[in-house]
Each structure stands twice: as C-alpha cells, then as structure tokens.
N, C-alpha and C positions, 0 to 999 in steps of 0.2 A: 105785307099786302094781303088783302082779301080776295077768296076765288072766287069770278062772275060764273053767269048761268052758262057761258061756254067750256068753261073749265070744268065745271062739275059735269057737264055733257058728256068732255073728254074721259075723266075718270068712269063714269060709267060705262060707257060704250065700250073700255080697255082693260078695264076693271073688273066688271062684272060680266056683261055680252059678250066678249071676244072668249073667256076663258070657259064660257056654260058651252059656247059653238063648239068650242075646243072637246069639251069633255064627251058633248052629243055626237060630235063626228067622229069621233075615236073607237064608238060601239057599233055605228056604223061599217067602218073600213075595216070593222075584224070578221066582219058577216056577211062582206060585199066585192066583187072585184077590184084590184086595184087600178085608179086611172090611168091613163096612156100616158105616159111620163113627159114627155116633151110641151102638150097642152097641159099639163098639169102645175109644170113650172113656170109658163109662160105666164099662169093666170094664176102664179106666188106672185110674179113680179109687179101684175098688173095690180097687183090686190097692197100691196105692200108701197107705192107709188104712191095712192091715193088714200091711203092710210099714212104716208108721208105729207101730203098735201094737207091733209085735217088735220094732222099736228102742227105742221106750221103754223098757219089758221088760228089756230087756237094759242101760240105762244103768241103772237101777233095784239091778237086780244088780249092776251091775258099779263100781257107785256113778261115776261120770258125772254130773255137775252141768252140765244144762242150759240153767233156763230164770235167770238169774239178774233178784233183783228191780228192779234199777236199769236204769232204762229209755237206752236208747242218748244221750250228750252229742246236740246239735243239730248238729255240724259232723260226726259222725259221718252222722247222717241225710242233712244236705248232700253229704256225699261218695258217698253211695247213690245220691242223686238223680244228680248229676255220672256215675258210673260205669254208672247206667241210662241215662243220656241217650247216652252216648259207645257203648256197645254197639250202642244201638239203631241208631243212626248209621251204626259201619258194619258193622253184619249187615243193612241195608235192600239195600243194591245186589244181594248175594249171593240173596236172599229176592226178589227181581226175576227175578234170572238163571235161576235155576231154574223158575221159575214158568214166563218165559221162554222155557225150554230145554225146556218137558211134563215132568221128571221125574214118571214116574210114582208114586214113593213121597212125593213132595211135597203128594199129595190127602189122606193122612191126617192133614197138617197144616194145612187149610185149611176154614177152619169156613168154612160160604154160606149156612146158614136161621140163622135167629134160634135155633133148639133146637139145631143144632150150635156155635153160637158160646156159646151159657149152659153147657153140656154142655166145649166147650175152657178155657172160664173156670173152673170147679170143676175140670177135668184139670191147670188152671196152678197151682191155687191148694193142689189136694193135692200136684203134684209142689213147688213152693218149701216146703212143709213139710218132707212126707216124705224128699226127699233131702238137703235139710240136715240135717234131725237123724240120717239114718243116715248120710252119707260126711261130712260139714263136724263131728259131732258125734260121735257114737258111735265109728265107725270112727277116724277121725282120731285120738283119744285112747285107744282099743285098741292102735291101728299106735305109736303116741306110746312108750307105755309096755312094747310091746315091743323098739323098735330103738330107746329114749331117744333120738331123735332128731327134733325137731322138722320140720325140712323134709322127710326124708326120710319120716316119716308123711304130709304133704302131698303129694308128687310119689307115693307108692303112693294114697293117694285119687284124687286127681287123673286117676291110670293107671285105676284101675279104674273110676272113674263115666265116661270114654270110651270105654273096652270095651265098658260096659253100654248104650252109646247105638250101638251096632256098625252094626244096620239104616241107620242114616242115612249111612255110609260113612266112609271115608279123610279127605277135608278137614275134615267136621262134627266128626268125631272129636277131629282135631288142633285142631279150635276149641272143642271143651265142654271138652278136658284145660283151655284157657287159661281158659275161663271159670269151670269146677273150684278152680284156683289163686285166680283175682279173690276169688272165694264165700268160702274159706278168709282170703283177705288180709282182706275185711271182717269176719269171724267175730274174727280175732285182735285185728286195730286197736281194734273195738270192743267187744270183750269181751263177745258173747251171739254168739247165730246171730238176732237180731231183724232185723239190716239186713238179711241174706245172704238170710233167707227173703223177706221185701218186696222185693226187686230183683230174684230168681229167678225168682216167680211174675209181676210185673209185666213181668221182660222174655220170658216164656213168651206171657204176653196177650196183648204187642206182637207176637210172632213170628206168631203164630197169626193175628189181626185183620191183619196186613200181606199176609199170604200170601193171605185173603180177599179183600184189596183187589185186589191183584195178578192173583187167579183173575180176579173180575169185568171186569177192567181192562182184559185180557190175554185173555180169551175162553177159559180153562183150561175145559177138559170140566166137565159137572157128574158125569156118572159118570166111576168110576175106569178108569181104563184097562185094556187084558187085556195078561195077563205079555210 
C-alpha cells in the first residue's frame, strides 16, 4: 500500500519535529531550572494522549490495523514477562549509578510523594500506549511500506524514538534505540503491540519507583538542583 498526505504528515511531525524539539530542549534544561515535577508530568501525560489520538487518526486513514482481536498466545506473555524481568535487571545498577553520581536530570525521574509516584504511573502508562502505537505501530508500517523493507523500517524507528529521548544523553540514547528494537521484536513475534505496551509501561514504573528508592537510599536532594 501507498502512504497518503496524512501519513507522511505523521512521519514528519515524529520523525523529524519531535526529535529537533528533543535536541533544542535538551540545551536548554542543561542551562535552565528544572520544572516543578508534578506539572511537569502531568503535562507528559497530557502531551502524550494526544500524540496518542494523532496516531490513531492517522492509522485510521492510512488503514493500519492495530488493535487485532486475538488476544497475545501465553508463551507470548511469558516472554514479556522474561524480557521485563531481564531489563529490569540490568538497568538497576545503571539507575544506582546515576542517582549515585547526583545527575542532575535524573530528579525528573524520580517520583518521592506519593502524588509524584501516581502522577509517574499515569506518565508510564500513557507513554507504553502512546509510543507503541505511534513508532512500534503507525510509523513502523508507514517506514514498512515506503522502503518495503522490514528491518530497515525497524532500525529507522528505532533511530528516531532515541533521538526523541535526546535530554537523557549519549549512553540512554544507545540503550532506548536497543530497547526500541526489543518493543518491535515483541510487536512482531506476537502479532499485536499488547505485549510491547504491558512491558514498556511496566518497565517505565520500575525505572521511575527504583530511581525513588535510590533517591531515598542514597540522600538525593529533594529539590532539583541549579544548572
């Protein structure tokens, strides 16, 4: 199938826009206070909903069959579970280190009240939606159909949902591209984005809830740090 003018919209706006914001705001927040955490997340969630909604939209158009109705086999699930648990494993030491180390961009990841931790759990649980169905789903099957080529629609997603996580640097970068790839490998194996989103938001949780531990553990400021 051919990609209409909403499709290629899509690609741009995610493609190219989302990851230049990415890069400008990143030089930004290294020379600026950081935002008050709680509005900060609130308005990931808000931001990421309707970045949910334009992707629908555009599968809709661009006929992109998503949510299919057979529910993921059980070894499928199993393997979710298995690929959550091993992530989470070894991004803990890393999620130490930093904490660790005072990175100061690490406190916008680190829920401490109870209304920051409910507030990261809705931030985890719009981003495992919203970005699987726009780069593991929409995009994926856009890039697909333009370069008929399946991996190479993979490794351009992949590239660009680590652009778009720019703020967090070089090494996180080269580790969301692998975890970008993982998303996609369950997307394909199991034929929905269902595992991909359950593992995404769940190891968002873990990231968030570990980093809190860490703060507490480890004597992390509770205010943010200055530039």
């Amino acid at each position: 199938m051919r990609v209409g003018l909403v499709g290629y919209y899509h690609l741009l706006f995610f493609g190219i826009f989302l990851p230049y914001l990415a890069i400008r705001s990143s030089g930004r927040i290294a020379t600026r206070p950081l935002p008050p955490k709680v509005p900060h997340l609130r308005s990931q969630v808000i931001t990421l909903l309707l970045f949910l909604a334009l992707s629908l939209a555009v599968s809709f158009k661009e006929w992109i069959s998503l949510w299919p109705r057979e529910v993921p086999e059980p070894r499928m699930m199993l393997l979710g579970v298995m690929v959550l648990v091993a992530m989470v494993l070894l991004m803990r030491p890393m999620w130490r280190s930093r904490v660790a180390a005072r990175g100061r961009k690490v406190w916008l990841f680190m829920p401490r009240t109870s209304e920051e931790r409910g507030w990261w759990i809705a931030c985890s649980v719009a981003a495992g939606i919203s970005e699987e169905v726009t780069y593991r789903g929409v995009m994926f099957a856009l890039l697909w159909r333009l370069t008929d080529n399946m991996l190479a629609a993979a490794l351009l997603c992949a590239a660009v949902f680590a652009v778009s996580h720019f703020m967090q640097g070089a090494k996180s970068m080269a580790i969301i591209f692998a975890l970008a790839l993982t998303f996609q490998g369950l997307a394909f194996l199991s034929g929905s984005l269902y595992v991909g989103i359950a593992v995404h938001a769940l190891y968002d949780i873990a990231a968030g809830l570990t980093y809190g531990y860490y703060g507490e553990r480890l004597g992390y400021p509770v205010e943010p740090m200055a530039p």
